[in-house]
Every structure is written in structure tokens, then in C-alpha cells.
N, CA, C and O atoms as CSV, one atom per row, in Angstrom:
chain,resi,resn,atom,element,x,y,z
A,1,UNK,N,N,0.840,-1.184,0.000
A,1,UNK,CA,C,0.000,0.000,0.000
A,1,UNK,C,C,0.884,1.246,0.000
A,1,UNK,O,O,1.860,1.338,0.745
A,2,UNK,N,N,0.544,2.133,-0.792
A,2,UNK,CA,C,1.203,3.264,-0.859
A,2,UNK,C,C,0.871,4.086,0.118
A,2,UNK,O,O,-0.295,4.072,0.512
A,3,UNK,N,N,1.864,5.003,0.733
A,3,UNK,CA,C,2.406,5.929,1.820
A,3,UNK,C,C,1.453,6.764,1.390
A,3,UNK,O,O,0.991,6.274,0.360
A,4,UNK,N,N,0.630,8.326,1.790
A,4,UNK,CA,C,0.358,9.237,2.018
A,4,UNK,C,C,1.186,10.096,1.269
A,4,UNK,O,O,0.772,10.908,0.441
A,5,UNK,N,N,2.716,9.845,1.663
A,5,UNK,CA,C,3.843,11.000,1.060
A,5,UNK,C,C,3.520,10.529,-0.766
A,5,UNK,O,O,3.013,11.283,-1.598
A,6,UNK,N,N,3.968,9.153,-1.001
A,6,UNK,CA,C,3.323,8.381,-2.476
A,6,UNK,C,C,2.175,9.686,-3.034
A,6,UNK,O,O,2.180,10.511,-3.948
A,7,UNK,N,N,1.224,9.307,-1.888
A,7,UNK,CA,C,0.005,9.583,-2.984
A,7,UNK,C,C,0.036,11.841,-3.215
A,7,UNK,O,O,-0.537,12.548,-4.044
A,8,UNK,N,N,0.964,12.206,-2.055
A,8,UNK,CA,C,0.991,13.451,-2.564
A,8,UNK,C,C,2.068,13.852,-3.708
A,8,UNK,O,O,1.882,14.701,-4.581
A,9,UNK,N,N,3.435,12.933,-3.493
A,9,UNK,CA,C,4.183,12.943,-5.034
A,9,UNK,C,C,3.321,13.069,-6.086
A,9,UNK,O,O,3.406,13.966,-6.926
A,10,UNK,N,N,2.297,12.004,-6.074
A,10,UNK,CA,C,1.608,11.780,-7.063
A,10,UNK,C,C,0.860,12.898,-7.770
A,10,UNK,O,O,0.788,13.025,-8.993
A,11,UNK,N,N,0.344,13.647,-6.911
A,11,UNK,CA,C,-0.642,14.242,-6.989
A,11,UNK,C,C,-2.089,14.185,-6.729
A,11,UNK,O,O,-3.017,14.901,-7.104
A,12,UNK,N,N,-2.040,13.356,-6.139
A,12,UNK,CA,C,-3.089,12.446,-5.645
A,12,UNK,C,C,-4.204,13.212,-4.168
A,12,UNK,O,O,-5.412,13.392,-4.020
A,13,UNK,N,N,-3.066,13.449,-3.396
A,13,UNK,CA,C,-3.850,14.682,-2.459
A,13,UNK,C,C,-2.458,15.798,-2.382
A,13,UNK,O,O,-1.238,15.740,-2.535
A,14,UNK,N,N,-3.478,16.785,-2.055
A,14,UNK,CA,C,-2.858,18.341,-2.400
A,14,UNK,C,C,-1.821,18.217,-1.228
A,14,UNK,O,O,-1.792,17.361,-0.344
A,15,UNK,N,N,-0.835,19.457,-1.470
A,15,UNK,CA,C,-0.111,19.850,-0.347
A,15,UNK,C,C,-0.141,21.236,-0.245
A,15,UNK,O,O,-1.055,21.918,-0.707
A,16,UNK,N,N,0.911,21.713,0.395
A,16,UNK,CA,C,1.125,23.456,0.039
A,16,UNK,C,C,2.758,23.406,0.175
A,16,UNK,O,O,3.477,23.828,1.081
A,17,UNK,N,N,3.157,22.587,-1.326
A,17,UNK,CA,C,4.394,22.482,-1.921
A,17,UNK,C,C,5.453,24.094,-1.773
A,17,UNK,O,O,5.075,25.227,-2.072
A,18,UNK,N,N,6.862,23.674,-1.207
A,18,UNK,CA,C,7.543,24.591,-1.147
A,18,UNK,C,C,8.605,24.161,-2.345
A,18,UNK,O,O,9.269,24.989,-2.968
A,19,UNK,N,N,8.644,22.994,-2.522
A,19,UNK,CA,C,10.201,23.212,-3.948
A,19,UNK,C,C,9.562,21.325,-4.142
A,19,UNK,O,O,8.742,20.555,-3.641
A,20,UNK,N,N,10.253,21.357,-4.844
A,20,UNK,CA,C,10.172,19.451,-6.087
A,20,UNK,C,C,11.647,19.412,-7.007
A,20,UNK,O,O,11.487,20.104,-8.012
A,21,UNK,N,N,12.275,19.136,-6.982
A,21,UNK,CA,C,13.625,18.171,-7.553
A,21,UNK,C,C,13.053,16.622,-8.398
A,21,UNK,O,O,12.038,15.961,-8.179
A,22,UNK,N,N,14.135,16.411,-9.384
A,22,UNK,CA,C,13.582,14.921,-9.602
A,22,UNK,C,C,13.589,13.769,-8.644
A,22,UNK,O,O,13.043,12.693,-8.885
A,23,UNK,N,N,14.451,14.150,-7.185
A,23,UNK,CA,C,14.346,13.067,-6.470
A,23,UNK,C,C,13.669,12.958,-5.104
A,23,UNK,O,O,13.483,11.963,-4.403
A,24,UNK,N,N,13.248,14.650,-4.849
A,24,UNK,CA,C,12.822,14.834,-3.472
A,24,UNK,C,C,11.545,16.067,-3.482
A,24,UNK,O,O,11.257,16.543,-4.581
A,25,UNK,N,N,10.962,16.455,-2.514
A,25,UNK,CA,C,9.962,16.789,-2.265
A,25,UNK,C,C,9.864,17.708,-1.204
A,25,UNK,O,O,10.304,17.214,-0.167
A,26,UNK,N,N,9.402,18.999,-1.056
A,26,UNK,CA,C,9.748,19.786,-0.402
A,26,UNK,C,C,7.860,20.245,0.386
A,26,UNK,O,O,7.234,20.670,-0.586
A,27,UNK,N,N,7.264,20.268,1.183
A,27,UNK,CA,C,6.349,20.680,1.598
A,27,UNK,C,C,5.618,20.793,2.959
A,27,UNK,O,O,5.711,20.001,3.897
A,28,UNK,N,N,4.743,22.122,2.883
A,28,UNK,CA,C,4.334,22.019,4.582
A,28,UNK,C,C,3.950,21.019,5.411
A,28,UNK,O,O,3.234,20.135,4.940
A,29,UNK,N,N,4.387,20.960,6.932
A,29,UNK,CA,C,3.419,19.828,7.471
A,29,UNK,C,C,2.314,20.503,8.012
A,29,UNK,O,O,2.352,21.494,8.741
A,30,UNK,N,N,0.953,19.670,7.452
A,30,UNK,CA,C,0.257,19.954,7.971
A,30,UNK,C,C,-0.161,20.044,9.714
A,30,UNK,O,O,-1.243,20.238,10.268
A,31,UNK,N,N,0.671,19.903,10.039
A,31,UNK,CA,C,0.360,19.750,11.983
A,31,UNK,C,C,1.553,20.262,12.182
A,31,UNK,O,O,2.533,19.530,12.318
A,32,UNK,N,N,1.641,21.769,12.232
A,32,UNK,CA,C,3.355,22.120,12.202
A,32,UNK,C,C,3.661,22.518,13.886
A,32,UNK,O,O,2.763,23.029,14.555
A,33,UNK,N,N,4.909,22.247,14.428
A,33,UNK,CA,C,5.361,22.671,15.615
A,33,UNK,C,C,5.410,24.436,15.444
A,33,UNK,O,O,4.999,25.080,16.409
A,34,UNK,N,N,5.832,25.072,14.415
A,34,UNK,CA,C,6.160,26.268,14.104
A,34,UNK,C,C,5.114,26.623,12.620
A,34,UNK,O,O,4.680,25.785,11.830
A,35,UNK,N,N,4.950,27.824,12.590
A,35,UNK,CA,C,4.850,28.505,11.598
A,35,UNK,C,C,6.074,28.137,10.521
A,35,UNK,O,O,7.192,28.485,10.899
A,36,UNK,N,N,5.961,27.215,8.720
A,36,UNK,CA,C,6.967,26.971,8.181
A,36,UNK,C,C,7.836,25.589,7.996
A,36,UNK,O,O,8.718,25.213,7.223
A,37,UNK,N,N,6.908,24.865,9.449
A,37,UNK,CA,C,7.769,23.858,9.783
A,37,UNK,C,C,7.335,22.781,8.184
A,37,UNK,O,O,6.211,22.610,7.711
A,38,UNK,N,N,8.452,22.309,7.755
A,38,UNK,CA,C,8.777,21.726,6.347
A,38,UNK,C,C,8.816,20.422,6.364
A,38,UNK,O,O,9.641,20.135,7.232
A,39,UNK,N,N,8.143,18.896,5.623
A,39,UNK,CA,C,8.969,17.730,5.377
A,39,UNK,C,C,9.491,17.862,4.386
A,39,UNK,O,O,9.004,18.579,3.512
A,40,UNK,N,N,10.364,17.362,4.266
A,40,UNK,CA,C,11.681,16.593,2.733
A,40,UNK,C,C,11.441,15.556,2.959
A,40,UNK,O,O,11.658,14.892,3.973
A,41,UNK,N,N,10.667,15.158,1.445
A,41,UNK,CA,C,10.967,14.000,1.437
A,41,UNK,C,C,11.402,12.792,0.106
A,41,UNK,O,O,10.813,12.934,-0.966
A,42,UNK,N,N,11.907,12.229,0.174
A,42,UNK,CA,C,12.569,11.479,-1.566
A,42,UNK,C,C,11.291,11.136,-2.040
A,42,UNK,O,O,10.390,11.072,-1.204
A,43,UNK,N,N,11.020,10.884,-3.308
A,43,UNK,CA,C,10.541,10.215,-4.032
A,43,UNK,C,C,10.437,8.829,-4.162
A,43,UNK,O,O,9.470,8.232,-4.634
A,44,UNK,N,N,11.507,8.318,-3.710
A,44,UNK,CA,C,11.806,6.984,-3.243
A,44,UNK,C,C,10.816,6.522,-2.334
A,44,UNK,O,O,11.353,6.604,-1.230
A,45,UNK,N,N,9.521,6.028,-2.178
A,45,UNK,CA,C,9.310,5.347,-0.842
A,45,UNK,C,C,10.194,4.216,-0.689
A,45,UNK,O,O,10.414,3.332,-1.516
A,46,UNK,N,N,10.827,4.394,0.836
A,46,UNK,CA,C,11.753,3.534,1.163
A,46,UNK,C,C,11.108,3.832,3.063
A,46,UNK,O,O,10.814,5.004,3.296
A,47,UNK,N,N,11.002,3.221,3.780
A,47,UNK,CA,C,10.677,3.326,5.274
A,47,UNK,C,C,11.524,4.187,6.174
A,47,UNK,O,O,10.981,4.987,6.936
A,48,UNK,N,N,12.873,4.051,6.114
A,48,UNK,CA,C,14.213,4.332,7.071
A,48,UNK,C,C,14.947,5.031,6.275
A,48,UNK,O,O,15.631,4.473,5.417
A,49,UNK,N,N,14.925,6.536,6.445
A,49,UNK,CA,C,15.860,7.549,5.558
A,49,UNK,C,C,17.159,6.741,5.270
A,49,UNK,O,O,17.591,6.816,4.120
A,50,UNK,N,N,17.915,5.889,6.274
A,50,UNK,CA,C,19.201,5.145,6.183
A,50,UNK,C,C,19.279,4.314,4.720
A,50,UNK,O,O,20.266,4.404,3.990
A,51,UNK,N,N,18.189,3.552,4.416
A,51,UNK,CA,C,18.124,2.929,3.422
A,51,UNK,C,C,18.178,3.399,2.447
A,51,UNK,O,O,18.175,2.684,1.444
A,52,UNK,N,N,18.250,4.802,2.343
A,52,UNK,CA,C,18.057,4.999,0.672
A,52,UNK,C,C,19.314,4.489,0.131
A,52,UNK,O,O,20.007,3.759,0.840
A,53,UNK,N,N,19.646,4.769,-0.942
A,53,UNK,CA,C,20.789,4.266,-1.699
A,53,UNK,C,C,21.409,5.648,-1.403
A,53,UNK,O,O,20.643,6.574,-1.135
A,54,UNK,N,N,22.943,5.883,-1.439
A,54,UNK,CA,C,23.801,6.853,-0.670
A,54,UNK,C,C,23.649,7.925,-2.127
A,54,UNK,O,O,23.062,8.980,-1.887
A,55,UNK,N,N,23.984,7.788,-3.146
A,55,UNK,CA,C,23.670,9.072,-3.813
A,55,UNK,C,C,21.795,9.776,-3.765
A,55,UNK,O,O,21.512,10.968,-3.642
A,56,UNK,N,N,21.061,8.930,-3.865
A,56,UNK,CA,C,19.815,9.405,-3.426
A,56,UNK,C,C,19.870,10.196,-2.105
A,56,UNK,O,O,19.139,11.185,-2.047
A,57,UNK,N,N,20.797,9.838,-0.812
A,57,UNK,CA,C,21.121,10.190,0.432
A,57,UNK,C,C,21.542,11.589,0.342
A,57,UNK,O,O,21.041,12.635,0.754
A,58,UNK,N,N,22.502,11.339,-0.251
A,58,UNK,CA,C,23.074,12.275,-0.286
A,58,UNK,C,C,22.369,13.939,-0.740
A,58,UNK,O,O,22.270,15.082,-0.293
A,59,UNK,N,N,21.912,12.906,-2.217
A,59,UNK,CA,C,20.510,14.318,-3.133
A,59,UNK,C,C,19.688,15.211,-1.852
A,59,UNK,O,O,19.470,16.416,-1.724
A,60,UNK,N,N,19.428,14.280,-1.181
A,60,UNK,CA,C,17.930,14.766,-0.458
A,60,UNK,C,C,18.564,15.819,0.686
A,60,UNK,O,O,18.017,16.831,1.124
A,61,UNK,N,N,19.677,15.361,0.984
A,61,UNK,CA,C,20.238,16.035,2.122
A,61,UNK,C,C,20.927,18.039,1.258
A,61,UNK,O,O,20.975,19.022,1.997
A,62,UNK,N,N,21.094,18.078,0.627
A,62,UNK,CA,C,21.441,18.523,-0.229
A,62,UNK,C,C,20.159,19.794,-0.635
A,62,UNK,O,O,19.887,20.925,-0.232
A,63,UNK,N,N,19.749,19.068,-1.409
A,63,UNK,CA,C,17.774,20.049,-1.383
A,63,UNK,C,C,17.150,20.343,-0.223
A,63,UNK,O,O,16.309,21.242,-0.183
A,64,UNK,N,N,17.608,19.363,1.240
A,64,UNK,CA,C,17.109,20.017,2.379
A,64,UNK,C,C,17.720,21.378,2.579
A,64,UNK,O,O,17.066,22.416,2.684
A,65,UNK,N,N,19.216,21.271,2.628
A,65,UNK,CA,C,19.928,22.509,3.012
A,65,UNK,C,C,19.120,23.725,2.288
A,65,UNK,O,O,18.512,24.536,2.987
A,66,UNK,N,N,19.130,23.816,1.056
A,66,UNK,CA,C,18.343,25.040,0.498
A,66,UNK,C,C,16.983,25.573,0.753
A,66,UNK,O,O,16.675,26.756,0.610
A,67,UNK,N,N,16.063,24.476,1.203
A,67,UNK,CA,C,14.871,24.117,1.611
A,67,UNK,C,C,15.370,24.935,2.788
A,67,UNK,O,O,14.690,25.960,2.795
A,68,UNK,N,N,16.200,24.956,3.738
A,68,UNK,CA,C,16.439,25.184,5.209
A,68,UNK,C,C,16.581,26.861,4.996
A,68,UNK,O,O,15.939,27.575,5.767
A,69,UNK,N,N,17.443,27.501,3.924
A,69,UNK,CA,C,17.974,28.203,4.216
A,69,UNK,C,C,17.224,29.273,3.482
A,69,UNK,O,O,17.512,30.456,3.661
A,70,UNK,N,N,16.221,28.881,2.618
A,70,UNK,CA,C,14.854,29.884,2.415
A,70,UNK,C,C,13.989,29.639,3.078
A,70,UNK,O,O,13.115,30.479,2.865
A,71,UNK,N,N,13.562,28.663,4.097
A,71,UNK,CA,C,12.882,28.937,5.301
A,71,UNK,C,C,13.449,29.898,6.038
A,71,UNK,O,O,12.594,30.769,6.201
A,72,UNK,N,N,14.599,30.234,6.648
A,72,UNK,CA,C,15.651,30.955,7.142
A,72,UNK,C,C,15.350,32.309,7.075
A,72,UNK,O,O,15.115,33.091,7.996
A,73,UNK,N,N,15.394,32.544,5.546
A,73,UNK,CA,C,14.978,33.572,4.870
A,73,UNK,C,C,13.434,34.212,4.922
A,73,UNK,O,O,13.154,35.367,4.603
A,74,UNK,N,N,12.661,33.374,5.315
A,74,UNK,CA,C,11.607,34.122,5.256
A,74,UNK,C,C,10.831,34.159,6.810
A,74,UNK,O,O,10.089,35.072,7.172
A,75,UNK,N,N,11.134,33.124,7.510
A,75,UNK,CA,C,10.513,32.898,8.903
A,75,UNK,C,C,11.253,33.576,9.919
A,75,UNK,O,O,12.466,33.771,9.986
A,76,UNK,N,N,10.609,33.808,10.467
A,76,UNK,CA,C,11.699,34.311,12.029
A,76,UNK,C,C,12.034,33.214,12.929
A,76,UNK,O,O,11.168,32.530,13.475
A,77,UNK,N,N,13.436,33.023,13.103
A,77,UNK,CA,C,13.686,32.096,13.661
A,77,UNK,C,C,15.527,32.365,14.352
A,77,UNK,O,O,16.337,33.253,14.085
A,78,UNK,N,N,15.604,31.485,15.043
A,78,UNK,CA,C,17.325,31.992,15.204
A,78,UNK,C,C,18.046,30.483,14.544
A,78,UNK,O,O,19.246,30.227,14.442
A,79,UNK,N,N,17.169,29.846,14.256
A,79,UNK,CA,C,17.481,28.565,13.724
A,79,UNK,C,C,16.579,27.690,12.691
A,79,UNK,O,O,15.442,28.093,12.441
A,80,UNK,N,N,17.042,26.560,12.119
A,80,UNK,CA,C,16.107,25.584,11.604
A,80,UNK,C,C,16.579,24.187,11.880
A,80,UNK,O,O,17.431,23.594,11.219
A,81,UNK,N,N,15.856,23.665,13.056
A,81,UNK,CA,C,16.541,22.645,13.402
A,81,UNK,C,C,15.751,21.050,12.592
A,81,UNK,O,O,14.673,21.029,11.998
A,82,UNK,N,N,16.339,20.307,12.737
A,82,UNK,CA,C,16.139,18.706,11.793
A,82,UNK,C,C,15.763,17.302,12.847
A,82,UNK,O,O,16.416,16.643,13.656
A,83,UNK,N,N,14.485,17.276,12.388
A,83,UNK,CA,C,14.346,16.186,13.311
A,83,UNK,C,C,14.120,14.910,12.008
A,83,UNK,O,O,13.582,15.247,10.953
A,84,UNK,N,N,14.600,13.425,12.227
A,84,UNK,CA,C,14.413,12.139,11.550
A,84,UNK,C,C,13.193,11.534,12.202
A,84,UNK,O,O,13.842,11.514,13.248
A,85,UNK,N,N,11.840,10.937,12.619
A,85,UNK,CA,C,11.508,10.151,13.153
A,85,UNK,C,C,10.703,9.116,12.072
A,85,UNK,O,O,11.478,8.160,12.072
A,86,UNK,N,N,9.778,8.814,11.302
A,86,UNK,CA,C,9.308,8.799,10.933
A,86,UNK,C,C,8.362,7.316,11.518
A,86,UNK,O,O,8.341,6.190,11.022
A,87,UNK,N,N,7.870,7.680,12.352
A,87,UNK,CA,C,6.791,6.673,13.061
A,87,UNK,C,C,5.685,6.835,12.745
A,87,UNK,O,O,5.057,5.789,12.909
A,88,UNK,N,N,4.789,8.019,12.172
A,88,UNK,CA,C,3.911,8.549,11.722
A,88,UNK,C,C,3.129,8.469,10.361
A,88,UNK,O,O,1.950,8.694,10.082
A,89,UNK,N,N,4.424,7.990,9.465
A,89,UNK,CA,C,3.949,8.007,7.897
A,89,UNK,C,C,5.719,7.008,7.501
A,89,UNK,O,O,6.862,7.426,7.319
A,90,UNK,N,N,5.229,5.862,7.512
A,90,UNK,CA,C,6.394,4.764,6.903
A,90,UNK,C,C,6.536,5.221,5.372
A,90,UNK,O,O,5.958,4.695,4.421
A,91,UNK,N,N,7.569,6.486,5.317
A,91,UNK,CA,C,8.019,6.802,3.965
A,91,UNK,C,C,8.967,8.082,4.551
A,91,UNK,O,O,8.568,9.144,5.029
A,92,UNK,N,N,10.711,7.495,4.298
A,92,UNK,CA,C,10.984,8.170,4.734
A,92,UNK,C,C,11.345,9.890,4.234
A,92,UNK,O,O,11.561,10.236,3.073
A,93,UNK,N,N,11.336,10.930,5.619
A,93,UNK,CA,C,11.718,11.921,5.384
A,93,UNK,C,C,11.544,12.911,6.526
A,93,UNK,O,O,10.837,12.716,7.514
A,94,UNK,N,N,12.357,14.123,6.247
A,94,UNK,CA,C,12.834,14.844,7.410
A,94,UNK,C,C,12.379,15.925,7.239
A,94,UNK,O,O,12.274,16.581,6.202
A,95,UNK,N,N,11.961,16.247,8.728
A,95,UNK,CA,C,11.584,17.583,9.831
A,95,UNK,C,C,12.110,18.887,9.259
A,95,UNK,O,O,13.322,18.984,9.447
A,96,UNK,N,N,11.805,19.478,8.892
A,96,UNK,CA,C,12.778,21.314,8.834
A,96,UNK,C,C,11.865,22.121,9.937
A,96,UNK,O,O,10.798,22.632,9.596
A,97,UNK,N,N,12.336,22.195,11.216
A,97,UNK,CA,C,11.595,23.140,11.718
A,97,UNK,C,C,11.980,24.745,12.182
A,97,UNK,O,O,13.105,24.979,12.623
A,98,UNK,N,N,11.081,25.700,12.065
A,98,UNK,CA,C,12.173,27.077,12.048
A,98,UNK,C,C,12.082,27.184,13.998
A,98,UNK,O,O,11.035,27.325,14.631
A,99,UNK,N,N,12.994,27.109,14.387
A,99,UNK,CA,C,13.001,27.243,16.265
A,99,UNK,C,C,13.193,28.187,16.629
A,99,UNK,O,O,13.921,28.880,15.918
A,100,UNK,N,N,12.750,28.708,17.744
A,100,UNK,CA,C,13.509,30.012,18.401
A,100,UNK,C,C,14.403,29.755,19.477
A,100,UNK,O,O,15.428,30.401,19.698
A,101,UNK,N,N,13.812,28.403,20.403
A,101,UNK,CA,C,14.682,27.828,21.381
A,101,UNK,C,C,14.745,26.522,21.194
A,101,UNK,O,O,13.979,26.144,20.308
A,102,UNK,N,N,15.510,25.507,21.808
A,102,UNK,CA,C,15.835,24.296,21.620
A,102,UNK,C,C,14.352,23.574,21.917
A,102,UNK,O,O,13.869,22.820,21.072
A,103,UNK,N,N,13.651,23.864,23.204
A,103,UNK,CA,C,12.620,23.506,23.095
A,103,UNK,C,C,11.192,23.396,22.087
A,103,UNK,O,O,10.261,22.594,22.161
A,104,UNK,N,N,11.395,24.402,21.239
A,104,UNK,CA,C,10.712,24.176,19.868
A,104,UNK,C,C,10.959,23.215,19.316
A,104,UNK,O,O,10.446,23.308,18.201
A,105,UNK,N,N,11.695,21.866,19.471
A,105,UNK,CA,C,11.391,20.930,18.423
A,105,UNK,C,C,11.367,20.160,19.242
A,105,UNK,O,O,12.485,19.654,19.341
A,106,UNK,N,N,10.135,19.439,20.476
A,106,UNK,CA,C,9.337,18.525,20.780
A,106,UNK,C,C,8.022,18.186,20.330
A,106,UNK,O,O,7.038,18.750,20.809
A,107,UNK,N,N,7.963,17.608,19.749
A,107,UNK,CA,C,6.323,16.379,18.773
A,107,UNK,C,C,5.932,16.493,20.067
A,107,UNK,O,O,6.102,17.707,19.949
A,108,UNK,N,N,5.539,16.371,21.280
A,108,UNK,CA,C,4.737,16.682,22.047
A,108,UNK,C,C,3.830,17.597,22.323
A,108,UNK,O,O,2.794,17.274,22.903
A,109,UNK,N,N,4.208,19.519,21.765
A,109,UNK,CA,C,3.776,20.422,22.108
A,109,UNK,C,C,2.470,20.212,21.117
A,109,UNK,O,O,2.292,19.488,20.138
A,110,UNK,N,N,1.770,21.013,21.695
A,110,UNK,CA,C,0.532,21.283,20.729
A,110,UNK,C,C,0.524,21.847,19.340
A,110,UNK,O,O,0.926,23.010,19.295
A,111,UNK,N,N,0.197,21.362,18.288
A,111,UNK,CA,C,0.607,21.719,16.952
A,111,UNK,C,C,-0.413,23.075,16.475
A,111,UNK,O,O,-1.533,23.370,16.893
A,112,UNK,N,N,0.117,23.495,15.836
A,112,UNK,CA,C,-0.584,24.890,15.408
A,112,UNK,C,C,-1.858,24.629,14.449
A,112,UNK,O,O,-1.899,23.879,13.473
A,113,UNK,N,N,-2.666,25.267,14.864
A,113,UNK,CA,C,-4.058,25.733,14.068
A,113,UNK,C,C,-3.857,26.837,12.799
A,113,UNK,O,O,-3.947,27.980,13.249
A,114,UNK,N,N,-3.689,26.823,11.804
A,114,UNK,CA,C,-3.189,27.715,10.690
A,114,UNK,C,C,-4.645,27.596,9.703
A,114,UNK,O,O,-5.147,26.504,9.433
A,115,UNK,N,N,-5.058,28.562,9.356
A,115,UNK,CA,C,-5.530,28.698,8.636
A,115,UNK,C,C,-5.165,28.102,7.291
A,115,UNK,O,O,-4.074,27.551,7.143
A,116,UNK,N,N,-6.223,28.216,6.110
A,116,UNK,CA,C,-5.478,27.247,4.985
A,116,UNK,C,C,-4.928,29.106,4.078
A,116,UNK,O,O,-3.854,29.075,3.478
A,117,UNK,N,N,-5.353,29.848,4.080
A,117,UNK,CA,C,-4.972,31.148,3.776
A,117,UNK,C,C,-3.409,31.324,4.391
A,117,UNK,O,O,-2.491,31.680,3.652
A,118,UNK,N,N,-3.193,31.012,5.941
A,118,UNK,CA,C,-2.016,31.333,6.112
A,118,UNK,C,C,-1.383,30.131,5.756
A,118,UNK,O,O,-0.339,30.567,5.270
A,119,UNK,N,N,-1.325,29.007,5.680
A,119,UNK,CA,C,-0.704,28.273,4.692
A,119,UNK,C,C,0.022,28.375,3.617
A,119,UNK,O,O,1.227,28.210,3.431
A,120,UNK,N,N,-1.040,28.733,2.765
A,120,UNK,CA,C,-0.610,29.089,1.346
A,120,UNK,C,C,0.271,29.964,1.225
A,120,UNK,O,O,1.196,29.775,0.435
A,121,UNK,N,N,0.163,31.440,2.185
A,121,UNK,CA,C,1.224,32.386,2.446
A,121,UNK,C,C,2.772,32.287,2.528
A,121,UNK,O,O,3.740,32.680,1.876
A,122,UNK,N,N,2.459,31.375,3.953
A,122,UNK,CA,C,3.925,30.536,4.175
A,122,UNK,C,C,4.403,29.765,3.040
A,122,UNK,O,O,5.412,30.190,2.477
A,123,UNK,N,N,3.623,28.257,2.425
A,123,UNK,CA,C,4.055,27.874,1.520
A,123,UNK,C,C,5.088,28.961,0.167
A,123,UNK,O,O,6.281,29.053,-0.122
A,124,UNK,N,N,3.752,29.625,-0.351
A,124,UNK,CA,C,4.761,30.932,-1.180
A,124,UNK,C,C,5.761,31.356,-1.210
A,124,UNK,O,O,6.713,31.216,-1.976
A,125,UNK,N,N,5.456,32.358,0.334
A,125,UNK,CA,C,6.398,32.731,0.533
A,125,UNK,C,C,8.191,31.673,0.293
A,125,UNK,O,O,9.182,32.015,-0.351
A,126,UNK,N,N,8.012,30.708,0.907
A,126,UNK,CA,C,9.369,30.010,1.244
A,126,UNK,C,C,9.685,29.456,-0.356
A,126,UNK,O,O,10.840,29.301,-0.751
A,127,UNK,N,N,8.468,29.179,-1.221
A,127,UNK,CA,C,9.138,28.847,-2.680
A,127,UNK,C,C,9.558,29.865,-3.549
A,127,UNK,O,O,10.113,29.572,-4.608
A,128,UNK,N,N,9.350,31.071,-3.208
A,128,UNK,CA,C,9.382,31.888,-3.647
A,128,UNK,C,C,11.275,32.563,-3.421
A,128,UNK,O,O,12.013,33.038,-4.284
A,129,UNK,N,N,11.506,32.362,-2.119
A,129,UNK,CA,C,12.862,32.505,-1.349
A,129,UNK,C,C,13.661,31.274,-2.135
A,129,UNK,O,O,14.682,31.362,-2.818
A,130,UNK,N,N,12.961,30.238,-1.857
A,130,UNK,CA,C,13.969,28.928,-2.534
A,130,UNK,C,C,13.899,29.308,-4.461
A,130,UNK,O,O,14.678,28.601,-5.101
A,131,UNK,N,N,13.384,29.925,-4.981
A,131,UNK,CA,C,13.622,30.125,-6.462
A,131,UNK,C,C,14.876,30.818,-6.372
A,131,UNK,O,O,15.905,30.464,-6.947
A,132,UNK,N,N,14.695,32.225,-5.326
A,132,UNK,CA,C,15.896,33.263,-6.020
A,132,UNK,C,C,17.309,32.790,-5.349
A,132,UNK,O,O,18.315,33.460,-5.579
A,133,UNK,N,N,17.366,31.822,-4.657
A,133,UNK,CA,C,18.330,31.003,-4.240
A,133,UNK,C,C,19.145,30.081,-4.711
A,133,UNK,O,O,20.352,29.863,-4.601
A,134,UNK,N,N,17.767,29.299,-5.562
A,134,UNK,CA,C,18.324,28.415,-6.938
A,134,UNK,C,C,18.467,29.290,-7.940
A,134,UNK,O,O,17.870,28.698,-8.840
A,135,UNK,N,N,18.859,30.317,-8.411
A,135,UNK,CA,C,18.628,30.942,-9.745
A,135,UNK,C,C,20.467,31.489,-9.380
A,135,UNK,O,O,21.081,32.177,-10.196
């Protein structure tokens, strides 16, 4: 059965896409710790980020950094820290969250209520930062 992450590669259900590469996937989580907070994730469904094959590894890690650093650019934050878990959705891929303190990146806290308007904003905004970055 295909992953959730699968069926939004696909196109299958919407996201509020921040960047797409041929091998990885850039978009909001919907249940974000922060305003911005981002998954990356490969194209690959594979379960355990470890498994990918090391140049795929490598790709994704790679498109995160830029992913990170036009979040950076547009969120207020003093950081963007990286969490791995993926217990939630068996397809792997990683956390971008924008923090202000270390304590901002516990999955425990209560996740934000965002409008789908401010969504789209954020989304924009950060693809918009990640274009003039890639250009």
C-alpha cells in the first residue's frame, strides 16, 4: 500500500508544496510545531531515511539545506533545526523546523491551528525565497 507522502508525489492529495527536484519533495506539514515547519521527502518510498541508496542520500540532504535556508529567509527564527523520526507516515523523510529555542522541536507540544490562507502564504512565501536562491 502506498504511503500518504506516495500519494501526494503523485498528486493524488494536495499539499502546500515549497520546492520538487527529480528526487525529493519539499512541503508544509500539515500539523506544524512552528509557523513553516517543512517535510523533505525522496521520491523513493523507502521506510528508514538510512536505506536509501547513498547518492539518493546524499541528493535529499542537499535540497534540504536550500529548503532550510529559504525557510531561514523568510521565517523568524534563530534557527532551523532537523528532526528524523518517521513513526507517523512509513516513507521516509525529514523535519525542517524554524526554532527560536531548543525547546521548539518537541512532537509533544501542541501543533498549530493555521488557517489554509495562512498556509498558502507561508508555503509561497518560502518557494518563492527557494527560487531566487536556486537561480
Amino acid at each position: 500500500m502506498e504511503s500518504v507522502f506516495t500519494r501526494i508525489i503523485k498528486g493524488e492529495i494536495p499539499c502546500y508544496k515549497i520546492a520538487e527536484s527529480d528526487d525529493a519533495i519539499a512541503f508544509l506539514d500539515i500539523r506544524p510545531l512552528s509557523k513553516g515547519h517543512t517535510l523533505v521527502v525522496p521520491k523513493r518510498e523507502v521506510d528508514r531515511l538510512f536505506d536509501l541508496p547513498v547518492k539518493e542520500f546524499e541528493t535529499l540532504w542537499s535540497f534540504a539545506q536550500v529548503v532550510a535556508k529559504a525557510i531561514e529567509g523568510k521565517i523568524a527564527c534563530n534557527r532551523v533545526g532537523v528532526a528524523v523520526l518517521g513513526f507517523e507516515v512509513t516513507h521516509a523523510h525529514v523535519h525542517l523546523v524554524p526554532l527560536r529555542t531548543e525547546g521548539d522541536l518537541n512532537f509533544a507540544l501542541p501543533k498549530l491551528q493555521l488557517s489554509e490562507e495562512e498556509m498558502q502564504d507561508i508555503a509561497q512565501s518560502i518557494a518563492n525565497e527557494y527560487m531566487r536562491l536556486k537561480s
